[in-house]
N, C-alpha and C positions, 0 to 999 in steps of 0.2 A: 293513546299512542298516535292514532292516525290525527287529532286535535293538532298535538304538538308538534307533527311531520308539517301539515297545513300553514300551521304558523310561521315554522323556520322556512319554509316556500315563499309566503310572502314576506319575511324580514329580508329576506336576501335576493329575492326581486324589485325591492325598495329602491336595498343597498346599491342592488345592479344600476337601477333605473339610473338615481340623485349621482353617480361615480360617472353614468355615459352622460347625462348634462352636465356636471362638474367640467368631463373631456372637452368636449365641444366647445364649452363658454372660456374654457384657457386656448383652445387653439384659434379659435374665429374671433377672439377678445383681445388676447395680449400676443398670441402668437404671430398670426397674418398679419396685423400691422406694421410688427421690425419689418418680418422678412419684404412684402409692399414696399417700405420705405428703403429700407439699404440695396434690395435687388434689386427691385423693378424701377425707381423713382432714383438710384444712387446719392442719397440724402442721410444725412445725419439724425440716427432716433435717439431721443432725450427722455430715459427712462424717469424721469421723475416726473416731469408733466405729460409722456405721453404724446411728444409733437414731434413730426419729423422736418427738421430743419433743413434748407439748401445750401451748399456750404460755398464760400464766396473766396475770391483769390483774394491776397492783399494788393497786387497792381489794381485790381476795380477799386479797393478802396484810397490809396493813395495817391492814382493817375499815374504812379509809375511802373515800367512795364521793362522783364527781366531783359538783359545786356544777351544770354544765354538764350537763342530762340527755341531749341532742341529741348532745354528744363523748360522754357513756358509751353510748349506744347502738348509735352507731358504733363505737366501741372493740368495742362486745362482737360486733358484726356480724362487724367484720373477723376475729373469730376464733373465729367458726361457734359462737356462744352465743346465745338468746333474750335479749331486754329483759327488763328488771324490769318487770312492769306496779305501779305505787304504789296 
C-alpha cells in the first residue's frame, strides 16, 4: 500500500513538474512575443512565421501624401509615427 501511495506521489510530481515547464515554454515562447510585438513595439505579429512586422502607410510607398491632414495624422498616430509638422 504505502509502495503504491509513493508511486502515485511521484507520477503526479512528474505530471506537476513537465504541465509547469509545459506553462512557462507557451508563455515566455509563443506568448510574450505577440504581446512585445503588438504593445510595446505596435507592429504587426505574423503567426505563421513568427515575425513581427512594422506596418508602412501607403503615402511612403507611393510619394503621395493624404489631401485630408487630420486622416494622415491619424493614420500616422495609429502606427506609433510623428506628424509631419508643414
Amino acid at each position: 500500500m504505502y509502495r503504491m501511495i509513493d508511486r502515485f506521489k511521484l507520477i503526479f510530481l512528474a505530471v506537476f513538474a513537465i504541465a509547469s515547464a509545459g506553462m512557462f515554454i507557451y508563455e515566455f515562447g509563443w506568448r510574450r512575443p505577440i504581446h512585445e510585438c503588438e504593445v510595446e513595439r505596435r507592429g504587426w505579429w505574423d503567426p505563421d512565421t513568427r515575425v513581427c512586422a512594422k506596418p508602412v502607410l501607403i503615402s511612403d510607398i507611393t510619394g503621395r501624401t493624404l489631401d485630408d491632414k487630420a486622416a494622415e495624422a491619424a493614420a500616422r498616430k495609429a502606427i506609433g509615427r510623428a506628424a509631419v509638422k508643414p
